[in-house]
N, C-alpha and C positions, 0 to 999 in steps of 0.2 A: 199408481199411474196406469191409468187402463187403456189410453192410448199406446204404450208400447208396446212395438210388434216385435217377437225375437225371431231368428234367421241364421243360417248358417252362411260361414266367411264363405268367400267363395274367392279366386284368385284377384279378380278387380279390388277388393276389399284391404288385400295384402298392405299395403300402402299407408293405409288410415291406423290399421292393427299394430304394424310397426311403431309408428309415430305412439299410439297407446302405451304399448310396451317400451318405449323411452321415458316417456313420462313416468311410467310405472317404477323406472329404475331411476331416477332421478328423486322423485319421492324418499324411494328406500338408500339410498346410498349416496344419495347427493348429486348436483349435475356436473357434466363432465365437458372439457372442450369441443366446441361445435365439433372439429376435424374428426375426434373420435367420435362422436356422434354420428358424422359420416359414415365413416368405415362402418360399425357397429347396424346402420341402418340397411345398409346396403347386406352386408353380410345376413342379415335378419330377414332382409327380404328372400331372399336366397336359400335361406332355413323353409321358410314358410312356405315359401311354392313347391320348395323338393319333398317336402315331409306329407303335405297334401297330398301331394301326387301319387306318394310312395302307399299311403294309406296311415302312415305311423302317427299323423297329429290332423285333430279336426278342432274346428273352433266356433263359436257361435258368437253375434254382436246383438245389441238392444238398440232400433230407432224408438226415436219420439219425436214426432213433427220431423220427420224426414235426418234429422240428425242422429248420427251416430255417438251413443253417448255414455256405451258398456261395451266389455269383450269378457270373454272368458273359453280358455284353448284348453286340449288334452293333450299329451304325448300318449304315445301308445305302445306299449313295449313286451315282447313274447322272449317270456323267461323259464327256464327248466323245470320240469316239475320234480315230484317227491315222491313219498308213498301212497299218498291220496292223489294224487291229479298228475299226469305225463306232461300238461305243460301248464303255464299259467299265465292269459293276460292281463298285464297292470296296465294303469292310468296316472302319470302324474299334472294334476291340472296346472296350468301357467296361464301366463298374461291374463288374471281377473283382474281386471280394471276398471273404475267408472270414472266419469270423468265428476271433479270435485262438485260442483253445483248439482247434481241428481244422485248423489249420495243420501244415505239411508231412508230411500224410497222404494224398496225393495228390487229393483232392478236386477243388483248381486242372486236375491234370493233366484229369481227365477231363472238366469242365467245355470246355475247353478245345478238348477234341479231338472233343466234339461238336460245339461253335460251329464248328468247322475243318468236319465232317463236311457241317453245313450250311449253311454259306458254299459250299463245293463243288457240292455237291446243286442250289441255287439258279444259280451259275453266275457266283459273286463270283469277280475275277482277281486281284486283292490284298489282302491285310487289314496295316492296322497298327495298330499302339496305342500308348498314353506307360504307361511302368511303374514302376515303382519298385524300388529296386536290392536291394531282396529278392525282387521277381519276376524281376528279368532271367532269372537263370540257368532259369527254367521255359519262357520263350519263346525264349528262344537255343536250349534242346532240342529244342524242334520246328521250328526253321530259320528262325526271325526272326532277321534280321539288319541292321545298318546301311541306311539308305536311299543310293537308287544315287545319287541327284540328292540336292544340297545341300538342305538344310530349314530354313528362316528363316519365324519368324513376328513377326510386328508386332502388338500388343495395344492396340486402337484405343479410346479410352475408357473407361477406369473409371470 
């Protein structure tokens, strides 16, 4: 699709990005009652405009014919370093989403391999992310692989 332009989110965007990353989670987890959808949107938006602002999350969207019709976000996070490096920035990417009808058109990829472009740029040492096994095969292409250390999480109050 050679007519898609990628671009980064910018606070007007917030809104559309949101609505994305619902979809995204309804996909994976099933949909939920509008009311929380509410809450959950509002608070979303909320996440997105403070995390911009602060520097800690950027995000990039895909038009085509003026439609918004991919996203794909970073988190940005400065964590302690080791014996080799005093600190370390990671990246875990969220909200890749395309919307279902422009799916495996490469869209994802290119999304993708800017967020990669600018994770570098900025001077992130690792990026990871949770996918879903229709994405795997796109991030196993560009050399995501199993993590080296064990990964356990604990989900501490619902």
């Amino acid at each position: 699709m050679e007519k898609v332009k990628i671009r980064k989110v910018g606070e007007p965007d917030i809104p559309l990005m949101t609505a994305a990353r619902i979809d995204y989670l309804a996909e994976m987890q099933g949909d939920r009652p509008e009311a929380y959808k509410k809450e959950l949107q509002q608070n979303l938006q909320i996440y997105f405009k403070q995390s911009m602002l602060e520097g800690s999350f950027f995000a990039l969207l895909a038009e085509y014919e003026g439609k918004v019709v991919s996203y794909g976000g970073m988190i940005l996070k400065k964590i302690p370093g080791d014996f080799n490096q005093s600190t370390y920035l990671e990246g875990d990417i969220l909200n890749m989403y395309t919307l279902p009808e422009y799916r495996r058109k490469g869209i994802s990829s290119r999304i993708l391999e800017e967020l990669l472009k600018e994770a570098k740029k900025i001077g992130v040492s690792k990026v990871s992310l949770h996918c879903s096994k229709d994405g795997e095969p796109l991030y196993r292409k560009y050399g995501f692989e199993d993590p080296i250390y064990p990964y356990l999480e604990l989900i501490i109050g619902q």
